[in-house]
N, CA, C and O atoms as a CHARMM CRD file, in Angstrom:
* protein
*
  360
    1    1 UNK  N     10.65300 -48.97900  40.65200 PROA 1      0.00000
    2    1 UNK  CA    11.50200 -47.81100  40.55500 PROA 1      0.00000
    3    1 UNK  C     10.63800 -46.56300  40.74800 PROA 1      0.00000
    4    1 UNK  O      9.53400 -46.49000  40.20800 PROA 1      0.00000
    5    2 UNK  N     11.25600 -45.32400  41.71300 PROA 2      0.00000
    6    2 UNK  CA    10.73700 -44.31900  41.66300 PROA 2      0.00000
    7    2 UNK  C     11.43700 -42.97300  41.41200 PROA 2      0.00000
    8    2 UNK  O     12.62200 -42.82100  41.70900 PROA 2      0.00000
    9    3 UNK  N     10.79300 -42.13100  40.93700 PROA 3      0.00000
   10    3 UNK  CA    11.62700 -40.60500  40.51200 PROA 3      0.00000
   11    3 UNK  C     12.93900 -40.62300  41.37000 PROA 3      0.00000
   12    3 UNK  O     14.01500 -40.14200  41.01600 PROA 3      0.00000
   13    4 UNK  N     12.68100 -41.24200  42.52700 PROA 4      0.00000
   14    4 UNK  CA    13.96800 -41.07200  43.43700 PROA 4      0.00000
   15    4 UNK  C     15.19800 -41.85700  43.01500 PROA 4      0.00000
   16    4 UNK  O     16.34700 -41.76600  43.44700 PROA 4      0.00000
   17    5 UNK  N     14.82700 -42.44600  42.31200 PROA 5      0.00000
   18    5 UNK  CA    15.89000 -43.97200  42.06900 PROA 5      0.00000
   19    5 UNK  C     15.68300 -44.06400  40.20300 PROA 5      0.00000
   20    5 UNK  O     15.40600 -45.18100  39.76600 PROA 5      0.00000
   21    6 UNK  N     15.80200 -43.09000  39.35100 PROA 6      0.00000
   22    6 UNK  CA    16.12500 -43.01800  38.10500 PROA 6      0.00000
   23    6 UNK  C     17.61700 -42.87600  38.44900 PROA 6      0.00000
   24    6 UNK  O     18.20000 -43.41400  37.50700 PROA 6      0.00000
   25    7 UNK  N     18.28700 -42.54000  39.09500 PROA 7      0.00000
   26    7 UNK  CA    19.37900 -42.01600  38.65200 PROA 7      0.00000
   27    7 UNK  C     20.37600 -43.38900  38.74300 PROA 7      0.00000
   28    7 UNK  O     21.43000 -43.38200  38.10700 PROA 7      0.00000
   29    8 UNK  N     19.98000 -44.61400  39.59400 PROA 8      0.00000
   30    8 UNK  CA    20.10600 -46.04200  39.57600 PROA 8      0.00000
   31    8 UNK  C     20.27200 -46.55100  38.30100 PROA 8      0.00000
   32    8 UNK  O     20.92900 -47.59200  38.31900 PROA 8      0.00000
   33    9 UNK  N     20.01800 -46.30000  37.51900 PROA 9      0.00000
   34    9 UNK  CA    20.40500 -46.54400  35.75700 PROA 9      0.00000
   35    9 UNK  C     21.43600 -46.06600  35.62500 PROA 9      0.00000
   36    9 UNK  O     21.52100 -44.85100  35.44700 PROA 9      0.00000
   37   10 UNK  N     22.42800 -46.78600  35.66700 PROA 10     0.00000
   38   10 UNK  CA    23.76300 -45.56800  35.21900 PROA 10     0.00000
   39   10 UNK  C     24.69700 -46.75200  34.16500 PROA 10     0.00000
   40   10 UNK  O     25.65700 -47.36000  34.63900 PROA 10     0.00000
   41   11 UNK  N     24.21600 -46.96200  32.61000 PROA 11     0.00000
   42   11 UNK  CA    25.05200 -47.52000  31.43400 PROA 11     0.00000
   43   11 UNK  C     24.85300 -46.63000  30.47500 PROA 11     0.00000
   44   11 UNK  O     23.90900 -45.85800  30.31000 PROA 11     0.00000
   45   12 UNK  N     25.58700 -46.75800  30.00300 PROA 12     0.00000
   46   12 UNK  CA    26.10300 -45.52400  28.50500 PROA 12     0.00000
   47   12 UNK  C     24.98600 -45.99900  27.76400 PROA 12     0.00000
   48   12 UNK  O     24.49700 -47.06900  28.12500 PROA 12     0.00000
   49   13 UNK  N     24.55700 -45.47800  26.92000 PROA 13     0.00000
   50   13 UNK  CA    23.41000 -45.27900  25.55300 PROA 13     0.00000
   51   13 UNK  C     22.01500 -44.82400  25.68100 PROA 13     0.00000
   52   13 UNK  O     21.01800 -44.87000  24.96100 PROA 13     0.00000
   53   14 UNK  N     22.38500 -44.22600  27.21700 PROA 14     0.00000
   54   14 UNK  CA    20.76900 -44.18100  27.49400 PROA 14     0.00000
   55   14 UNK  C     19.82600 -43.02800  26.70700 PROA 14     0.00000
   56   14 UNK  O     20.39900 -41.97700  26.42100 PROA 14     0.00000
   57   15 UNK  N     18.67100 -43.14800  26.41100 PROA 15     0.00000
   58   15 UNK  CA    18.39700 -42.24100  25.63100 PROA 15     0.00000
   59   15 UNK  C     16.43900 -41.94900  26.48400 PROA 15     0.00000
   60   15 UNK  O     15.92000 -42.89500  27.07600 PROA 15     0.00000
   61   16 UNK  N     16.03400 -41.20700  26.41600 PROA 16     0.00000
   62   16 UNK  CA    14.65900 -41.11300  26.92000 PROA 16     0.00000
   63   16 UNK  C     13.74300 -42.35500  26.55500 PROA 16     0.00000
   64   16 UNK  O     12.92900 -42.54500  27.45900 PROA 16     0.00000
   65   17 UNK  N     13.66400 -42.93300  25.88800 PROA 17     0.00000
   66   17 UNK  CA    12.97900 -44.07200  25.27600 PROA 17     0.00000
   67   17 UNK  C     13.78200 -45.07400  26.28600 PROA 17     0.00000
   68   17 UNK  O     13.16600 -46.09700  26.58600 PROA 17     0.00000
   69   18 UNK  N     14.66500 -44.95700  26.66500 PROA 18     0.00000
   70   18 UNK  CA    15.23900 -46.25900  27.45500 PROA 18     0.00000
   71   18 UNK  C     14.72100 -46.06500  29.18100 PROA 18     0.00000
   72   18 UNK  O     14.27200 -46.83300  30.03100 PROA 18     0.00000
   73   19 UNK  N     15.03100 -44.74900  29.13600 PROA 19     0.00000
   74   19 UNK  CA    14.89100 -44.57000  30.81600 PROA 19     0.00000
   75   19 UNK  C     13.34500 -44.76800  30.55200 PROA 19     0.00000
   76   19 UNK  O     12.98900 -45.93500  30.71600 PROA 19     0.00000
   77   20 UNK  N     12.64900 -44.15200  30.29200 PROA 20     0.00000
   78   20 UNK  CA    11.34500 -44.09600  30.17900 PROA 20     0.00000
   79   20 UNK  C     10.44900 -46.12000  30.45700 PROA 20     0.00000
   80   20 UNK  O      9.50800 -46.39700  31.20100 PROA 20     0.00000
   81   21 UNK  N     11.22700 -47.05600  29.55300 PROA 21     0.00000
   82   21 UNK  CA    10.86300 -48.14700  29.92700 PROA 21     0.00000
   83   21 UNK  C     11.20100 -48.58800  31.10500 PROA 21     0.00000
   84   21 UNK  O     10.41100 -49.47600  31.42700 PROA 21     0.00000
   85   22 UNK  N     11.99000 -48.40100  31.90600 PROA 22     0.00000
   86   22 UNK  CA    12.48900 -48.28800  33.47100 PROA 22     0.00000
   87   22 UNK  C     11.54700 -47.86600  34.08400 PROA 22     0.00000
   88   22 UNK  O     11.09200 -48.73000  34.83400 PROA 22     0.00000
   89   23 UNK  N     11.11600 -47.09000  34.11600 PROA 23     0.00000
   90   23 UNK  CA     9.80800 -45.89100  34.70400 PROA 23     0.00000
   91   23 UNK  C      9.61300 -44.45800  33.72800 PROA 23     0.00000
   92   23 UNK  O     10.51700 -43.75400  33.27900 PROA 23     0.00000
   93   24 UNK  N      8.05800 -44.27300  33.55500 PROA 24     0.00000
   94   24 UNK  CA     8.16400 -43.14700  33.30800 PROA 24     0.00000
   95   24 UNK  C      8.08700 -41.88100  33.80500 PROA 24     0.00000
   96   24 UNK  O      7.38500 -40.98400  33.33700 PROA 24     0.00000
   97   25 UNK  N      9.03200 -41.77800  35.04700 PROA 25     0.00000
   98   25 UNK  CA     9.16400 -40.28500  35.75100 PROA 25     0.00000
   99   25 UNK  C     10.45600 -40.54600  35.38400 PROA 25     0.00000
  100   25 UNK  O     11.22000 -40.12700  36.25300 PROA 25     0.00000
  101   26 UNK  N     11.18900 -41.20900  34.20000 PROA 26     0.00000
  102   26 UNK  CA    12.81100 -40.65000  34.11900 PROA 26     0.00000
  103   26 UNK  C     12.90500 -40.47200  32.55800 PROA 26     0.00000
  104   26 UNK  O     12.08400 -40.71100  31.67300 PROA 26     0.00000
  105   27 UNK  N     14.15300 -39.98200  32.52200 PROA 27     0.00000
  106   27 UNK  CA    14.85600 -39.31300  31.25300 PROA 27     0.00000
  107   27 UNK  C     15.93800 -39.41000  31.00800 PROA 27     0.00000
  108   27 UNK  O     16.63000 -39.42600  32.02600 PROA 27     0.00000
  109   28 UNK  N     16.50100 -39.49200  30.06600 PROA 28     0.00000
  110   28 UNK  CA    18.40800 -39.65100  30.06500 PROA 28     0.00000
  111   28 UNK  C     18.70500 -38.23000  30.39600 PROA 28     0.00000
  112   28 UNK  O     18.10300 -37.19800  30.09800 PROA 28     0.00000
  113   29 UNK  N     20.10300 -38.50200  31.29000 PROA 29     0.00000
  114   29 UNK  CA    20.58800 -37.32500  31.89400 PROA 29     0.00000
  115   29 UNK  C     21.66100 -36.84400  30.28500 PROA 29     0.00000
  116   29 UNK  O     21.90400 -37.60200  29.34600 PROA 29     0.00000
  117   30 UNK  N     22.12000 -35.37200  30.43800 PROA 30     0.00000
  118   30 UNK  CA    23.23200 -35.25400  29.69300 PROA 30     0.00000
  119   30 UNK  C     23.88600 -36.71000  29.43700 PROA 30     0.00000
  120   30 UNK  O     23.99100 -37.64100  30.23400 PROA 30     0.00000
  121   31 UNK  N     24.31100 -36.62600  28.03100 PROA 31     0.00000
  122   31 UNK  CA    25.32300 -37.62500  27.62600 PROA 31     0.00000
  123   31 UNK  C     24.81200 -39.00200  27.55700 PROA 31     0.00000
  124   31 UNK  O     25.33300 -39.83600  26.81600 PROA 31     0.00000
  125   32 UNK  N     23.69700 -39.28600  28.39200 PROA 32     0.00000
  126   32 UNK  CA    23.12500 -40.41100  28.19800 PROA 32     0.00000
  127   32 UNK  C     23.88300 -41.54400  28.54100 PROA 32     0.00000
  128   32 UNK  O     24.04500 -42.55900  27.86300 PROA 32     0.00000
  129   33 UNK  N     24.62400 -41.11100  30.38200 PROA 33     0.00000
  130   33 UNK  CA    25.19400 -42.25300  30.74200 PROA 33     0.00000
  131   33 UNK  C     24.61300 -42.51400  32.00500 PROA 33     0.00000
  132   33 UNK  O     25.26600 -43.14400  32.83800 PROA 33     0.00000
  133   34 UNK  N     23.10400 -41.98400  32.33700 PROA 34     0.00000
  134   34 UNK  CA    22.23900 -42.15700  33.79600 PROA 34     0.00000
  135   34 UNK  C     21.03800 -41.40700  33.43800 PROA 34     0.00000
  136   34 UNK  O     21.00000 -40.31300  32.87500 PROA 34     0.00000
  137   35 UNK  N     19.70600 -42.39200  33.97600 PROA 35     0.00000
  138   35 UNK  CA    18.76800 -41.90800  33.94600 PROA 35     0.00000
  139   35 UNK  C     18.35500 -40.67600  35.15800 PROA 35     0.00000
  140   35 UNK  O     18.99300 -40.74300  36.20900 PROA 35     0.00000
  141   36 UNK  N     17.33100 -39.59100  35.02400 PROA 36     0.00000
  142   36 UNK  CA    17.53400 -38.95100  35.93700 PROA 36     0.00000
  143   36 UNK  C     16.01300 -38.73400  35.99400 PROA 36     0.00000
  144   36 UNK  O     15.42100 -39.37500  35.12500 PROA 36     0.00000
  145   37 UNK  N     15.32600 -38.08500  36.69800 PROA 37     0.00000
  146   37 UNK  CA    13.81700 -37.79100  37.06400 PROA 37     0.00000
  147   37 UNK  C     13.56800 -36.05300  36.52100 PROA 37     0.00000
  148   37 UNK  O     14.12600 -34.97700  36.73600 PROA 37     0.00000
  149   38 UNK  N     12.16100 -36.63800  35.54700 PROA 38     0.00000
  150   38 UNK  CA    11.53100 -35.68500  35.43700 PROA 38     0.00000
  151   38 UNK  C     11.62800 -34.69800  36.34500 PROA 38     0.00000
  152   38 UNK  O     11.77400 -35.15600  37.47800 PROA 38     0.00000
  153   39 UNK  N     11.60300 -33.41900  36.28900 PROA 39     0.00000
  154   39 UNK  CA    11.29900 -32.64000  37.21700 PROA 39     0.00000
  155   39 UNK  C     10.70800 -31.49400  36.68500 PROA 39     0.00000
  156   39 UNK  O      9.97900 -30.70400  37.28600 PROA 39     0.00000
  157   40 UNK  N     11.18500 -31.44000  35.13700 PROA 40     0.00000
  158   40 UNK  CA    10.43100 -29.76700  34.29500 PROA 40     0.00000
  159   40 UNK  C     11.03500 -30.29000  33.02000 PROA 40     0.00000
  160   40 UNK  O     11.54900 -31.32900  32.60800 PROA 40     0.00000
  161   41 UNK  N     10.66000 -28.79200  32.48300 PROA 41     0.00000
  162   41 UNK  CA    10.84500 -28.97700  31.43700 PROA 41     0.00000
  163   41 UNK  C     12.40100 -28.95900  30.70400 PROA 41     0.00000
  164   41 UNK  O     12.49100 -29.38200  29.55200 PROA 41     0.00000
  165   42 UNK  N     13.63800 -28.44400  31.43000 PROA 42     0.00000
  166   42 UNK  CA    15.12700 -28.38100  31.46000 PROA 42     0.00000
  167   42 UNK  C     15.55100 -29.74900  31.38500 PROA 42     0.00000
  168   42 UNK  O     16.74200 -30.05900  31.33600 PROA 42     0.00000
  169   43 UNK  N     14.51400 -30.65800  31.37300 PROA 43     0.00000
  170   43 UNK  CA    15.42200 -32.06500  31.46200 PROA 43     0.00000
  171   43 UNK  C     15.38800 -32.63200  30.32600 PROA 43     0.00000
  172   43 UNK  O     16.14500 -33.48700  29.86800 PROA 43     0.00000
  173   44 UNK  N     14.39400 -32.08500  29.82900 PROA 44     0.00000
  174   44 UNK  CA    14.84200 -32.60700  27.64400 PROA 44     0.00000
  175   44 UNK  C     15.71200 -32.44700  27.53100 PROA 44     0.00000
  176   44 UNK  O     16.45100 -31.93900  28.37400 PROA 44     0.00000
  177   45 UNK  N     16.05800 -32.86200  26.28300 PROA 45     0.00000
  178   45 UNK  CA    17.66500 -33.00700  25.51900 PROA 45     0.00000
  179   45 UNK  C     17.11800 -32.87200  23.98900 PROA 45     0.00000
  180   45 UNK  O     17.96300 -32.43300  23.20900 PROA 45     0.00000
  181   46 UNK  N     15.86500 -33.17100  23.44200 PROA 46     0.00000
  182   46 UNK  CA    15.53000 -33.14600  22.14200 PROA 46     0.00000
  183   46 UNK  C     14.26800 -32.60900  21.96400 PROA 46     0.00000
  184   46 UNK  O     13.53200 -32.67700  22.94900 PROA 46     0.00000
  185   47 UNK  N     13.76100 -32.01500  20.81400 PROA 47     0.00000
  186   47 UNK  CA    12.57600 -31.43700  20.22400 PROA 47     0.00000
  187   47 UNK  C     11.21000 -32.51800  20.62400 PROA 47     0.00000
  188   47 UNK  O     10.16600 -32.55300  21.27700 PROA 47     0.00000
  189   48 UNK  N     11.78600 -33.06300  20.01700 PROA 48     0.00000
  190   48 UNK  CA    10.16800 -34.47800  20.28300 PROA 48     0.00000
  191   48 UNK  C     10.05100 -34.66900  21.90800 PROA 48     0.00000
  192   48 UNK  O      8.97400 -34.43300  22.45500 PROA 48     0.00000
  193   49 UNK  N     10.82100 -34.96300  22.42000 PROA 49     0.00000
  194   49 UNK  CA    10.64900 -35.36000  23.90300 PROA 49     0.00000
  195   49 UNK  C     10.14900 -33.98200  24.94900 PROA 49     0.00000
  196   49 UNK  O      9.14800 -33.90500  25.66200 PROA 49     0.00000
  197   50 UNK  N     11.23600 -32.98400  24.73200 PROA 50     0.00000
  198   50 UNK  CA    10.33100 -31.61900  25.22500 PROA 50     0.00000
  199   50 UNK  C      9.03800 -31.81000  24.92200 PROA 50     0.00000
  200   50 UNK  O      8.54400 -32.36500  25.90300 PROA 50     0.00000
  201   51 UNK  N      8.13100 -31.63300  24.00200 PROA 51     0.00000
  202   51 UNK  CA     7.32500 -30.93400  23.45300 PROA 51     0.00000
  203   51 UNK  C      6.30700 -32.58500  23.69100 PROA 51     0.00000
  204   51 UNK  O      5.39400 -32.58200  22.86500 PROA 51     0.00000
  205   52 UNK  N      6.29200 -33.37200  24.22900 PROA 52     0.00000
  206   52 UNK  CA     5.24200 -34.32900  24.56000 PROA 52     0.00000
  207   52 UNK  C      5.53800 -34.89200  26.16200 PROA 52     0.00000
  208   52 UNK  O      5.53100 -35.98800  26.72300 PROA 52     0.00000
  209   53 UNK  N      5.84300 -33.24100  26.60500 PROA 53     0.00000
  210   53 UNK  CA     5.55900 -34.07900  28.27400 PROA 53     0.00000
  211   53 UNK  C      4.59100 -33.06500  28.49500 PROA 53     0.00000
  212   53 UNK  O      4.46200 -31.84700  28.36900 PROA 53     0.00000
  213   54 UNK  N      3.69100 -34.50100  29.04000 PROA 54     0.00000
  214   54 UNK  CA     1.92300 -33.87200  29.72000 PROA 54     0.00000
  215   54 UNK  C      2.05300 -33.07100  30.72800 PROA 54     0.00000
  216   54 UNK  O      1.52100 -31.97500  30.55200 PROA 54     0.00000
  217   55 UNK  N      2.77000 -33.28700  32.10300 PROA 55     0.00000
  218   55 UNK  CA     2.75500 -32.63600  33.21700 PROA 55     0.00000
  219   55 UNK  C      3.13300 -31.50600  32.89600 PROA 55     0.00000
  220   55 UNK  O      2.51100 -30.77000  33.66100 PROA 55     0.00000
  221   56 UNK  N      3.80600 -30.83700  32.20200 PROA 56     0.00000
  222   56 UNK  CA     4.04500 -29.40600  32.15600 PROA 56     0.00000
  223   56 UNK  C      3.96800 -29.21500  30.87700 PROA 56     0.00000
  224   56 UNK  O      4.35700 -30.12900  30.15000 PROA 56     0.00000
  225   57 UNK  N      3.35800 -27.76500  30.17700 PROA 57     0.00000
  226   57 UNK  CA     3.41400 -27.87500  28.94500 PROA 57     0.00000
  227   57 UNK  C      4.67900 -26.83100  28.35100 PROA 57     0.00000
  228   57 UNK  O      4.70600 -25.60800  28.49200 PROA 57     0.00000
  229   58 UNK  N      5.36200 -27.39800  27.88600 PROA 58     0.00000
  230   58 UNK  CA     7.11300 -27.10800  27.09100 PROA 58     0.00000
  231   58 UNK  C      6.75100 -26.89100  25.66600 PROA 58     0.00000
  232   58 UNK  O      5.87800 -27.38500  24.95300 PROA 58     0.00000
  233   59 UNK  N      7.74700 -25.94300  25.44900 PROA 59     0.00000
  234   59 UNK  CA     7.87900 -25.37500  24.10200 PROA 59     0.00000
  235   59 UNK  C      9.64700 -25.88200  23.69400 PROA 59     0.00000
  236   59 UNK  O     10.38800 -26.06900  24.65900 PROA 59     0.00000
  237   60 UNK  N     10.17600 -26.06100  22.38100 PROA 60     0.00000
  238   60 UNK  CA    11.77900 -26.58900  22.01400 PROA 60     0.00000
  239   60 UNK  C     12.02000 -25.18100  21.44800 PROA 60     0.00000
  240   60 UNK  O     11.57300 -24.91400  20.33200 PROA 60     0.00000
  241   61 UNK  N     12.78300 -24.15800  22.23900 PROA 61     0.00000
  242   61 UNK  CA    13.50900 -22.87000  21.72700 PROA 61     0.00000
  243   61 UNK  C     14.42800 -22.91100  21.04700 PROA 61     0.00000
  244   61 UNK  O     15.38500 -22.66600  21.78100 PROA 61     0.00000
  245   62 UNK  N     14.77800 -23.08000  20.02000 PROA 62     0.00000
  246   62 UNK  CA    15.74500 -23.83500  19.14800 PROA 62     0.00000
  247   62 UNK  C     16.50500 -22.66100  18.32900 PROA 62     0.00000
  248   62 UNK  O     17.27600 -22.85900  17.39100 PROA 62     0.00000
  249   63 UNK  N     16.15700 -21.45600  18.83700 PROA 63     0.00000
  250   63 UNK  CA    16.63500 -20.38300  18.83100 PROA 63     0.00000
  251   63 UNK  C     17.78600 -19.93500  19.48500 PROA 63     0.00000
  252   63 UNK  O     18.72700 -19.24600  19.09100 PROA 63     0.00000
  253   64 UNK  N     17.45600 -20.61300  20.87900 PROA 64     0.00000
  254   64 UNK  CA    18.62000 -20.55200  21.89900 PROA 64     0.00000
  255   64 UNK  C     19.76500 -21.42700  21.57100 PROA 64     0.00000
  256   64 UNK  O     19.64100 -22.42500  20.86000 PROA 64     0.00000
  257   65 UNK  N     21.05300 -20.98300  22.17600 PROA 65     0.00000
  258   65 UNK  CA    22.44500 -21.11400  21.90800 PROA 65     0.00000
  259   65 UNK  C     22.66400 -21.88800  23.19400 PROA 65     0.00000
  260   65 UNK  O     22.39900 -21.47200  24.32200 PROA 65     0.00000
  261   66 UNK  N     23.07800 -22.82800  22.94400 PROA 66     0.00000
  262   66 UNK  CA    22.30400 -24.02800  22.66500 PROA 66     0.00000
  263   66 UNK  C     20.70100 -24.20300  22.84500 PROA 66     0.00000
  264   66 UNK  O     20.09200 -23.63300  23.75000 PROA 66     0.00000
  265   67 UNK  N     20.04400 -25.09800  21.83600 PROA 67     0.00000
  266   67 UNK  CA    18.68000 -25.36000  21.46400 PROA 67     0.00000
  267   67 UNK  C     18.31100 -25.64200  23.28200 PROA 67     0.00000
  268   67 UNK  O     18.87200 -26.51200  23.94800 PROA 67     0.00000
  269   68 UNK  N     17.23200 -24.65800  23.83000 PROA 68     0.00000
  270   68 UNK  CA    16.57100 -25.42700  25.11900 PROA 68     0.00000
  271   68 UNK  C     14.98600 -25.94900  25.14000 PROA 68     0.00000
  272   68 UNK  O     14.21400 -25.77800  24.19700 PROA 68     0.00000
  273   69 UNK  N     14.67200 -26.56300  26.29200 PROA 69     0.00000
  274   69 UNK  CA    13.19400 -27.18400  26.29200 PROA 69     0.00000
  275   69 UNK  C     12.88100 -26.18800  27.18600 PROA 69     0.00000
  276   69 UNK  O     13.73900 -25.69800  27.92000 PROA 69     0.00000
  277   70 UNK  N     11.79100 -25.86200  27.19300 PROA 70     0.00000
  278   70 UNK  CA    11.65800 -23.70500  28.16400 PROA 70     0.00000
  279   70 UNK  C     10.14200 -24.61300  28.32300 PROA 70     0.00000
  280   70 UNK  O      9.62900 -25.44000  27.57000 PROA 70     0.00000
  281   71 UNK  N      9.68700 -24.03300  29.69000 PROA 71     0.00000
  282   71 UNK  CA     8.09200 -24.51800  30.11900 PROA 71     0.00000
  283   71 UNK  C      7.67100 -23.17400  29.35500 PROA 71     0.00000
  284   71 UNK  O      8.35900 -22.24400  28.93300 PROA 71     0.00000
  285   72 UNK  N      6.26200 -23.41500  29.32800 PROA 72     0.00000
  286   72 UNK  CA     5.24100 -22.17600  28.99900 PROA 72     0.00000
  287   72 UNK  C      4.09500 -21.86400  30.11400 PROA 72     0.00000
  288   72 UNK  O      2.99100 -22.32100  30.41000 PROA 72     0.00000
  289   73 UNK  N      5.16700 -20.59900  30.67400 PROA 73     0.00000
  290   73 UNK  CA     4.29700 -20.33600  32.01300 PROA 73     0.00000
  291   73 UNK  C      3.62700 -18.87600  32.25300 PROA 73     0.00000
  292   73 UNK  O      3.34100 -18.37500  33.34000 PROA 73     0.00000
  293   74 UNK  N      3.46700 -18.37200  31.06700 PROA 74     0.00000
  294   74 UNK  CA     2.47000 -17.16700  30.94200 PROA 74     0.00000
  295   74 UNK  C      2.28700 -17.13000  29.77100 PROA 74     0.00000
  296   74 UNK  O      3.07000 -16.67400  28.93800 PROA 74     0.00000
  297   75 UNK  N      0.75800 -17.82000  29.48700 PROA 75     0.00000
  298   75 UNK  CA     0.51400 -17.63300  27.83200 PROA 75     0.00000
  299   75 UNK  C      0.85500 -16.62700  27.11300 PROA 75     0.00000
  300   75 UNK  O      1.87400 -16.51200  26.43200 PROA 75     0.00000
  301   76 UNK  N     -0.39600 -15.53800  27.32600 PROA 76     0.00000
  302   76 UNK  CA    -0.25600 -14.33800  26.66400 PROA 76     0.00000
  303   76 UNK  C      1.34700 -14.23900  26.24600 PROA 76     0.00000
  304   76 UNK  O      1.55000 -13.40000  25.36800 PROA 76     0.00000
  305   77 UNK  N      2.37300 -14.85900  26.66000 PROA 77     0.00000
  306   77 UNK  CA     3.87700 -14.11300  26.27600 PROA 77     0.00000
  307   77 UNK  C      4.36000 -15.41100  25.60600 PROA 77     0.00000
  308   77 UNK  O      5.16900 -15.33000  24.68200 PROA 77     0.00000
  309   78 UNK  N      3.84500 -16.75900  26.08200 PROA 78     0.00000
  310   78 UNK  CA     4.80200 -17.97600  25.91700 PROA 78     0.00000
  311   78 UNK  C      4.49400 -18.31600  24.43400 PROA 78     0.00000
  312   78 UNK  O      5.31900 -18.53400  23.54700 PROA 78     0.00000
  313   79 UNK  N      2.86400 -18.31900  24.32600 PROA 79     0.00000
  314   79 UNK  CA     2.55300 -19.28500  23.16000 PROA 79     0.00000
  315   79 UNK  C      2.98000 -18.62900  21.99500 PROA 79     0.00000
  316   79 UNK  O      3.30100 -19.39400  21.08500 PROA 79     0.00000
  317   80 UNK  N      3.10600 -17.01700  21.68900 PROA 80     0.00000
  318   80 UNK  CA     3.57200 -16.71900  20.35800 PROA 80     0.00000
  319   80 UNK  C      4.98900 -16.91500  19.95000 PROA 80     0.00000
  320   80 UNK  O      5.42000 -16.43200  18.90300 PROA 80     0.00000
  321   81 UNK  N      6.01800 -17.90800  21.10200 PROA 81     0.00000
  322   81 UNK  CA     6.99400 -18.64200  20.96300 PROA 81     0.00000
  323   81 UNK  C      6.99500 -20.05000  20.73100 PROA 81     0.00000
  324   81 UNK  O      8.01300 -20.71500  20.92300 PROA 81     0.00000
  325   82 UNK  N      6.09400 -20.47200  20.39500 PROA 82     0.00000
  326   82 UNK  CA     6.02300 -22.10800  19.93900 PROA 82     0.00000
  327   82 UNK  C      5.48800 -21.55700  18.61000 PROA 82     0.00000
  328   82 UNK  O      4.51200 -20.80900  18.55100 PROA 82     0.00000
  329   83 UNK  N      6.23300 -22.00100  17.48600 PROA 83     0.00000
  330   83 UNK  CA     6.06700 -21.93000  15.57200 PROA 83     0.00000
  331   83 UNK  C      6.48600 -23.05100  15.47400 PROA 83     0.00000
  332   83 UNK  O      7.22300 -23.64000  16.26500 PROA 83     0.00000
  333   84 UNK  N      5.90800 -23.53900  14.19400 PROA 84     0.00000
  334   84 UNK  CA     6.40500 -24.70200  13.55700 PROA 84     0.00000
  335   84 UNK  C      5.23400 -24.71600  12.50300 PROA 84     0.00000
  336   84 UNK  O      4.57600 -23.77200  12.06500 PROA 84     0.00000
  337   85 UNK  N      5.16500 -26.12200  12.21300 PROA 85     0.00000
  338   85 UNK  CA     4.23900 -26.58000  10.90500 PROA 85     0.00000
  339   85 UNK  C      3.12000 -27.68700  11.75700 PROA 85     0.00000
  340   85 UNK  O      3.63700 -28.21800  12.74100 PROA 85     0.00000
  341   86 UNK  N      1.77800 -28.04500  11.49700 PROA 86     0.00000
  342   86 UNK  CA     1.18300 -28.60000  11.96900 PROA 86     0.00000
  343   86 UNK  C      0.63000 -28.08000  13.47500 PROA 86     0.00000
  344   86 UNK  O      0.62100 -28.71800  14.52800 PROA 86     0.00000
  345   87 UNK  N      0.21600 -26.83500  13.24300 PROA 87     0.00000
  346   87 UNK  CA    -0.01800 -26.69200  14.75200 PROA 87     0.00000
  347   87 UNK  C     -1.36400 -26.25100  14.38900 PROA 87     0.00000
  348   87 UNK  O     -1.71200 -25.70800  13.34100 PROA 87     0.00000
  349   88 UNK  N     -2.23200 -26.63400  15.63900 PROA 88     0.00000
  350   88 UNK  CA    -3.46300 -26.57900  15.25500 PROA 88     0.00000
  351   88 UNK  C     -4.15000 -26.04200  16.73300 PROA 88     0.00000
  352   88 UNK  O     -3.43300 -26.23600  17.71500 PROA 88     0.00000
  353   89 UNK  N     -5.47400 -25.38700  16.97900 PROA 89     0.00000
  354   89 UNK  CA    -5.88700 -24.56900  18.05600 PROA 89     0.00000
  355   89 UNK  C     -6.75200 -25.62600  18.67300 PROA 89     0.00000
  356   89 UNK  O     -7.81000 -25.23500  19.16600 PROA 89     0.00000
  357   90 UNK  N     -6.48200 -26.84500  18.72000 PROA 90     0.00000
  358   90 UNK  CA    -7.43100 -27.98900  19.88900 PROA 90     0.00000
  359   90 UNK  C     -6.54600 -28.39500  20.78500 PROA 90     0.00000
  360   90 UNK  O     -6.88700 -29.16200  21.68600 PROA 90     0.00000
């Protein structure tokens, strides 16, 4: 399977942990009835999954109406928008 062919998964319950064992260039789409391909950081759906993809580094804005997964693409402005507990400078 390739990024091109996540979307070939198409059964209800899918959740990132599922597409992900399929290949990992996919993700559950909305609703979690088709896997779909990484492409950024807009393709999360949850806090944990945003915030542990390597290829781009994502922050969970959970501020926003509805909660979004936002890349961080100009430090100086991005990083004093990632807070939480356990964050550490390595």
């Amino acid at each position: 399977m390739t990024a091109s062919t996540c979307g070939t998964v198409t059964i209800s319950g899918l959740t990132h942990e599922k597409c992900q064992a399929f290949n990992t260039v996919c993700t559950a789409a909305s609703g979690g009835a088709a896997c779909v391909a990484i492409t950024g950081c807009g393709n999360f759906l949850t806090s944990a999954t945003c915030t542990n993809f390597a290829a781009v580094k994502c922050y969970w804005n959970a501020a926003a109406s509805p909660a979004v997964c936002i890349p961080i693409t100009t430090v100086a402005s991005d990083c004093v928008l990632v807070t939480g507990t356990g964050l550490t400078d390595t």
